[in-house]
KOLDODREN-527768 format. One record per residue (C-alpha): residue in one letter; x, y negated, z negated. Coordinates in pm, whole numbers, plus 32768, in hexadecimal, padded with zeros to 4 digits. Example, Ala and Ser with C-alpha at 12.3 -4.5 7.8 and 13.67 -1.06 7.14 Angstrom:
2
A84CE81C27CF4 S8557806A7D36 
END
This chain:
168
X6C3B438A4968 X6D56438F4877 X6E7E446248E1 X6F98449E4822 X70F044B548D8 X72254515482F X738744B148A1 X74BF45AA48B1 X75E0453E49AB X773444CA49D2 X76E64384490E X75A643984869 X757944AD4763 X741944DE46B1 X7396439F4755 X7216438A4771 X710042A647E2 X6FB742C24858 X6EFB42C249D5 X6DB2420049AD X6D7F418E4B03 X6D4E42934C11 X6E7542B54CFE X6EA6419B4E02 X6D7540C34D6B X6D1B3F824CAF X6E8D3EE94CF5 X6E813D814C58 X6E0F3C534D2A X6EF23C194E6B X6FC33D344E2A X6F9C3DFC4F73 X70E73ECF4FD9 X70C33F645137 X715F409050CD X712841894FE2 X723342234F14 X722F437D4FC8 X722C42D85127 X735B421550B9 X7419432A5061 X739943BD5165 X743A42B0525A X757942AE51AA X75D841A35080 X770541914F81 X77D042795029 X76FB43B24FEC X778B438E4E68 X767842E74DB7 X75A843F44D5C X766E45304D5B X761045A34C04 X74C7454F4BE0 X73DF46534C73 X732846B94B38 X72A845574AFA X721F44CC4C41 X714845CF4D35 X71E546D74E1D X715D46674F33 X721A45114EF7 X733F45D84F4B X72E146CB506C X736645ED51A8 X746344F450B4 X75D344BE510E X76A344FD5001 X780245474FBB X786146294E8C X79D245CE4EA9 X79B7443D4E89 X794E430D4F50 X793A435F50B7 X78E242295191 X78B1430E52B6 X7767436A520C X76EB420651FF X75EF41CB5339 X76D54092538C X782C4166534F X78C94051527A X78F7401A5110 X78083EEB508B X77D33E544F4E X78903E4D4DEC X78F63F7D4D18 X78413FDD4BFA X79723F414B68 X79533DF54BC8 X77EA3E344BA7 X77F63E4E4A13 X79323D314A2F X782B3C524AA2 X771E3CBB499A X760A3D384A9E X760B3E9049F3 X74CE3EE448F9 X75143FD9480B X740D40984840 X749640D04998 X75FE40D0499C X761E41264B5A X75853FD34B93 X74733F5A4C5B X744540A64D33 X73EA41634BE0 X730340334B79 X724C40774CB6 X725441D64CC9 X719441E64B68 X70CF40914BBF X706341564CDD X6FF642834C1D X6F3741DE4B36 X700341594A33 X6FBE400249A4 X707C3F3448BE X6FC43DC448FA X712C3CEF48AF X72043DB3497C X71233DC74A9B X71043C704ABE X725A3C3A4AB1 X72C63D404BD7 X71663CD04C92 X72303B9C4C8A X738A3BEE4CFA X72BE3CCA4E39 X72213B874E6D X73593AB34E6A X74133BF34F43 X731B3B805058 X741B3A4950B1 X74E63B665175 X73B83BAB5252 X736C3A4A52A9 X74F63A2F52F1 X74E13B8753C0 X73CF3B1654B6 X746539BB54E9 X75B93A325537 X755F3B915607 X74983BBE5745 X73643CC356E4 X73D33E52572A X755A3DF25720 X75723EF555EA X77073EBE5608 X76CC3D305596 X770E3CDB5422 X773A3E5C53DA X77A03E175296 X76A63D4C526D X75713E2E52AA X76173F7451F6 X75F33E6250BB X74AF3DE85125 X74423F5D5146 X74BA3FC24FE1 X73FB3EEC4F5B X72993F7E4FF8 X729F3E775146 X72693F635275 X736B3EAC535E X73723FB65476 X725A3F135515 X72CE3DB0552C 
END
């Protein structure tokens, strides 16, 4: 299986690469999000902003039930109702962007998800997930178990990064 996918939005224009692994399969060793992109945006992450313009790369049905906002960040669509995390902004400040995928880590997954592989860079985000996990160790210690309303900051960052923190 060798798919071709080809890239036309807001900030990529002609971009391609290729899905070898079937969707959701053969992630590399230890990398296990909770959450799938489309139940993420399903929940509610990065304001309902994120992913506004690109419906022709990633599958409808990625889309059917996802909060987003047309008009700009919305923090009422996040599942916590706060704003958490950097801007893309500081993001590329600090030198965490890739240039293959210039929204961040969310994009990275989203295509890492579908199938694309690109063995440097997914070590490198498998990584940062990895290191990301510190907020979930910090989470449990400092919240009693259902109190959603603890650390809500906290989980809506945990959660856009793939860590289901509803249930904790």
């Amino acid at each position: 299986m060798k798919v071709e996918v080809v890239v036309n939005d807001k900030m990529q224009n002609g971009y391609r690469y290729y899905l070898v692994e079937p969707e959701g399969k053969n992630f590399g060793v230890g990398f296990e999000p909770e959450l799938s992109p489309k139940q993420m945006l399903r929940l509610g992450v990065f304001g309902g902003k994120y992913m506004t313009d690109c419906g022709d790369e990633f599958p409808k049905s990625w889309f059917n039930e996802a909060k987003l906002s047309f008009k700009g960040f919305d923090k009422s669509l996040n599942y916590f109702g706060v704003r958490a995390g950097l801007s893309l902004a500081e993001w590329r400040e600090k030198g965490w962007i890739y240039r293959d995928d210039p929204r961040g880590w969310f994009q990275w997954y989203c295509r890492y998800y579908r199938g694309r592989r690109i063995p440097d860079e997914d070590e490198r985000q498998i990584k940062r997930w990895r290191l990301f996990k510190r907020h979930l160790v910090a989470l449990r210690k400092a919240c009693i178990k259902g109190d959603l309303g603890c650390r809500r900051r906290q989980r809506q960052a945990l959660l856009q990064w793939g860590y289901d923190t509803t249930k904790e």
